[in-house]
C-alpha positions in Angstrom: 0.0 -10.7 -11.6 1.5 -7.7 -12.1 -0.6 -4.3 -11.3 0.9 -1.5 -13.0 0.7 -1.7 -16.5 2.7 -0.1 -19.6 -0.1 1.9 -22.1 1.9 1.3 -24.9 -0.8 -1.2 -26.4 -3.2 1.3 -25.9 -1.4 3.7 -28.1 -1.5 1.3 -31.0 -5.3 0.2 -30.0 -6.6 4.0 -29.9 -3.9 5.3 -33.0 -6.1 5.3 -35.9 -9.3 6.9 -32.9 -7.8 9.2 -31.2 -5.6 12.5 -32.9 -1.9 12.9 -32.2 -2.4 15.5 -28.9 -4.9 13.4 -27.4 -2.7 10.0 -27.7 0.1 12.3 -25.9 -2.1 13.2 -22.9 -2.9 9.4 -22.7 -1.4 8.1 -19.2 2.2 5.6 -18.9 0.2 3.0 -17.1 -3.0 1.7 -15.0 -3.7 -0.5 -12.2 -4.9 -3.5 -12.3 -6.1 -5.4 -9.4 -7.9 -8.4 -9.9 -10.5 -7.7 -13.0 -10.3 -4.2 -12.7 -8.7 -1.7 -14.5 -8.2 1.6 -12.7 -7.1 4.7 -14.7 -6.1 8.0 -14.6 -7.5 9.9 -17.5 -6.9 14.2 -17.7 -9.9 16.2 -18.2 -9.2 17.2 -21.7 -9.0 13.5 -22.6 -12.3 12.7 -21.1 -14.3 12.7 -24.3 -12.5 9.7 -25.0 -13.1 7.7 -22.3 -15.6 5.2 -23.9 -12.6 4.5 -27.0 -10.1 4.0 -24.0 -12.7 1.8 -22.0 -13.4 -0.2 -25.0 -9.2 -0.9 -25.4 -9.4 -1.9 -21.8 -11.7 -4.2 -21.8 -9.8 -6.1 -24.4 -7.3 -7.2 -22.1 -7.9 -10.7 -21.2 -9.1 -11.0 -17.9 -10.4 -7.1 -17.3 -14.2 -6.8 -16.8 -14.2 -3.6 -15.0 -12.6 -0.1 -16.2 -12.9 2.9 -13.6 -11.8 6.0 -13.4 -9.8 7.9 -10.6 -11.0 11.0 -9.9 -9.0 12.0 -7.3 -5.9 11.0 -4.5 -7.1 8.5 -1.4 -8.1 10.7 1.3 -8.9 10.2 5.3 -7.5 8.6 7.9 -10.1 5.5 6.7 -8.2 5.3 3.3 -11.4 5.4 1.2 -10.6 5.4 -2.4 -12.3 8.3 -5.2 -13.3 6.0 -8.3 -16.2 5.5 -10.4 -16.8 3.0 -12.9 -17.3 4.0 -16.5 -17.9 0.2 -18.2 -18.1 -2.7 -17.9 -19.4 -5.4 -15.0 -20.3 -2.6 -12.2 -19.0 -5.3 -9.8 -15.8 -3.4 -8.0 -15.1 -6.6 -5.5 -12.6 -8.5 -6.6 -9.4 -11.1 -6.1 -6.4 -10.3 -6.9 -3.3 -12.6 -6.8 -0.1 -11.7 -6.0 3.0 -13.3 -5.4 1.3 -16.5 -3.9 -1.3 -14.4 -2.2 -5.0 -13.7 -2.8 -6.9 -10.5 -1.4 -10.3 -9.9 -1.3 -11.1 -6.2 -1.4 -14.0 -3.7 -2.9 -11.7 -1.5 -4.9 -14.2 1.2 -4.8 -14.3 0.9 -1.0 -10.6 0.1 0.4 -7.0 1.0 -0.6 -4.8 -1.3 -2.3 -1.9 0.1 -4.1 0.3 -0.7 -7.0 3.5 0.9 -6.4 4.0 -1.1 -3.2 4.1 -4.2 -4.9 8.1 -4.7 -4.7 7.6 -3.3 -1.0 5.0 -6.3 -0.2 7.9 -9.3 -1.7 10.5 -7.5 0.2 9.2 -7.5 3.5 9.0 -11.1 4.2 12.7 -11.3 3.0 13.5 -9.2 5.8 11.7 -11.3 8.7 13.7 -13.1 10.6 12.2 -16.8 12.2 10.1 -16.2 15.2 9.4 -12.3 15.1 6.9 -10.6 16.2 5.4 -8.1 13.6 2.9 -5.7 14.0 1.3 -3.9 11.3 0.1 -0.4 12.5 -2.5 0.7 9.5 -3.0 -3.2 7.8 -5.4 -2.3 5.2 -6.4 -5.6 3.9 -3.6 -7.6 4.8 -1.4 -6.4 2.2 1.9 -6.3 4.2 0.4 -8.8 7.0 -0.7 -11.7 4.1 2.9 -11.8 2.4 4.5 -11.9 5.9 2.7 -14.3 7.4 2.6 -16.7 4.6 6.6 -15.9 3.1 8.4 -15.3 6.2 8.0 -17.3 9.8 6.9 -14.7 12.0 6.1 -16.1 15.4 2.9 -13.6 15.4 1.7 -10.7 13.2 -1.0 -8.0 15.2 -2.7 -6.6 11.7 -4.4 -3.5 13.3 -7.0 -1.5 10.8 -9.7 1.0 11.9 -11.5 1.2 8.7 -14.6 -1.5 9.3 -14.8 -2.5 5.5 -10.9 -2.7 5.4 -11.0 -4.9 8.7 -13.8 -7.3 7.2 -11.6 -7.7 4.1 -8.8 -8.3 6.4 -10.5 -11.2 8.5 -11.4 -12.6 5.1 -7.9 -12.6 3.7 -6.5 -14.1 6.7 -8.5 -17.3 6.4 -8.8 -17.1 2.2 -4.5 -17.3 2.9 -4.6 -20.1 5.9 -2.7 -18.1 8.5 -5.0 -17.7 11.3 -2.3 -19.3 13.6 0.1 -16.6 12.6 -1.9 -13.1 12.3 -4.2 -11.8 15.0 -6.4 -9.2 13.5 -7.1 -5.8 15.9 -9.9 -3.7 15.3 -9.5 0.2 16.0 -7.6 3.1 15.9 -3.8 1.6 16.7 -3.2 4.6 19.4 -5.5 2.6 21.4 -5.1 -0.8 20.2 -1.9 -1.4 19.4 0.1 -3.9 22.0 3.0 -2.2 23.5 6.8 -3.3 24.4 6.2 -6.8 21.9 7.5 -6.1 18.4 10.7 -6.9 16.7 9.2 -5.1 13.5 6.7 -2.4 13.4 5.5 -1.6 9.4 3.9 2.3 9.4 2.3 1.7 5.9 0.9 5.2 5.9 1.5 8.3 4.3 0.7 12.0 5.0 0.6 11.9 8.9 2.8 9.0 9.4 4.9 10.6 11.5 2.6 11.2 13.9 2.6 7.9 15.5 6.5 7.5 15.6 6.0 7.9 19.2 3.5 4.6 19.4 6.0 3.2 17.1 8.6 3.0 19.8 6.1 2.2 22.6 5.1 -0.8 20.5 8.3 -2.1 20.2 10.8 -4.4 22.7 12.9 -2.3 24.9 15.1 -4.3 23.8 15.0 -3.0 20.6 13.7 -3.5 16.5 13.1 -2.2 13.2 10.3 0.2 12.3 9.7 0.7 8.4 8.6 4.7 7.9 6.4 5.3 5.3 6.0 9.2 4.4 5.2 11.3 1.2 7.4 14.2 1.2 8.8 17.0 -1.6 11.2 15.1 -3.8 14.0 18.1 -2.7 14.0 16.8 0.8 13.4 13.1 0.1 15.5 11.1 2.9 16.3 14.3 4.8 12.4 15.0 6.2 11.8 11.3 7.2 15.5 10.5 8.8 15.3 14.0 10.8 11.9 12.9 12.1 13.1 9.5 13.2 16.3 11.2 14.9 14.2 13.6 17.1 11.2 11.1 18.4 14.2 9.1 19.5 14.4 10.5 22.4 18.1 9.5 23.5 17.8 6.0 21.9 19.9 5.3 19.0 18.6 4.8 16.1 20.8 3.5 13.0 19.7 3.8 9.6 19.3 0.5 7.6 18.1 1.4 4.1 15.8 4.6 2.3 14.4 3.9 -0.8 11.4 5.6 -3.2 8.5 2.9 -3.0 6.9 5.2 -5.9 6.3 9.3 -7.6 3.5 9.7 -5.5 2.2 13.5 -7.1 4.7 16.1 -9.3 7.4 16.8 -6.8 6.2 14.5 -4.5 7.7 11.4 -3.4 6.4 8.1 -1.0 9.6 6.8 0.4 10.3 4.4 3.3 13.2 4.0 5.6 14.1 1.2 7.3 15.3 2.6 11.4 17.4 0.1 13.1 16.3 1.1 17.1 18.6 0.0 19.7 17.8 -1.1 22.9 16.0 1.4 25.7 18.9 2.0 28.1 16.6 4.0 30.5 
């Protein structure tokens, strides 16, 4: 099931409601996660948010609209939604790619532009890795993983309580209780050190700031850490690489791939990099 969704059909729903400025100020898309519709609706269009409610809600499937009312913030992840019709219910399961996750969308982050990042992870696993997950979430890079790839073990570390119950949940909901161990905490404490092939930093806005775990986490003989980071779209892959290059600290570090995962804000990009570290020669 595919989250991010094209408003066209909501152009021709709302043409003959809503005048020709307002239809322009309608968004390009919404999320949809399980049977809820999350959008992003400007202020001057919010007189209209019953008509565009209404449209939503005849989409096969969609009980729930909400509206964001502002960005994910804290170190917790906690979403800024409210719902404005339909079934009040914000838990829900969505499926994905052979997957299902339980999560309160009101109460944990899940998000749509990652969805090609959460099939092409598993691709990259090789047989018998270990992984480990610094900010897990809900299991939405430790699920695929763990049931697409053949990880040896998966550590899925989450300090966010409601996050972490979700987490548990999804692990046995997806049958891979053998594969993922689940952590509880803040990973600058938890975290296992000097184990990991792979380390996945799933985070944005103070990601770098645990580069240095990052490497503590992993072999000394080496592995791949995936860098998540938002940064100005002017210094997209130059911000993230420089960062990797000086927590290095003498090791070599190769670069494997960069990529945009999604326009995070005007100017503002969330990209990942994918750091080839090579063994710790110390």
């Amino acid at each position: 099931m595919k989250m991010w969704r094209n408003m066209g059909h909501l152009h021709v729903e709302l043409k003959d409601v809503l005048a020709d400025w307002e239809l322009e100020l309608l968004p390009r898309g919404f999320e949809r996660i399980g049977h809820v519709a999350i959008v992003s609706i400007p202020l001057e269009l919010h007189h209209r948010l019953d008509d565009v409610a209404r449209a939503l809600l005849r989409i096969k499937g969609i009980r729930t609209v909400a509206l964001r009312e502002g960005i994910i913030s804290g170190r917790k992840r906690r979403p800024n939604i409210k719902v404005i019709r339909g079934d009040p219910t914000t838990e829900t399961i969505h499926k994905e790619n052979g997957c299902d996750f339980k999560l309160d969308v009101a109460k944990v982050m899940f998000s749509s532009g990652n969805l090609y990042e959460r099939a092409r992870l598993p691709r990259l696993v090789a047989d018998g890795e270990v992984v480990v997950d610094l900010f897990a979430g809900v299991g939405q890079f430790t699920i695929p993983i763990a049931k697409h790839a053949k990880p040896r073990k998966v550590y899925s570390i989450e300090i966010n309580p409601i996050a972490y119950g979700y987490l548990l949940q999804n692990v046995r909901m997806n049958y891979v209780g053998h594969i993922v161990e689940p952590l509880m905490g803040d990973c600058l404490e938890v975290a296992p050190r000097g184990v990991a092939d792979r380390v996945i930093m799933g985070l944005l806005h103070v990601t770098h700031q645990y580069l240095p775990l990052a490497l503590e986490v992993l072999r000394p003989t080496g592995g791949i850490i995936h860098y998540h980071e938002s940064v100005p779209s002017k210094i997209r892959f130059e911000r993230p690489v420089k960062r990797l290059l000086e927590v290095a600290l003498g090791r070599k570090i190769r670069i494997l791939q960069k990529r945009v995962v999604k326009r995070y804000a005007p100017g503002v990009d969330h990209v990942v990099v994918d750091a080839k570290v090579e063994p710790d020669l110390a």
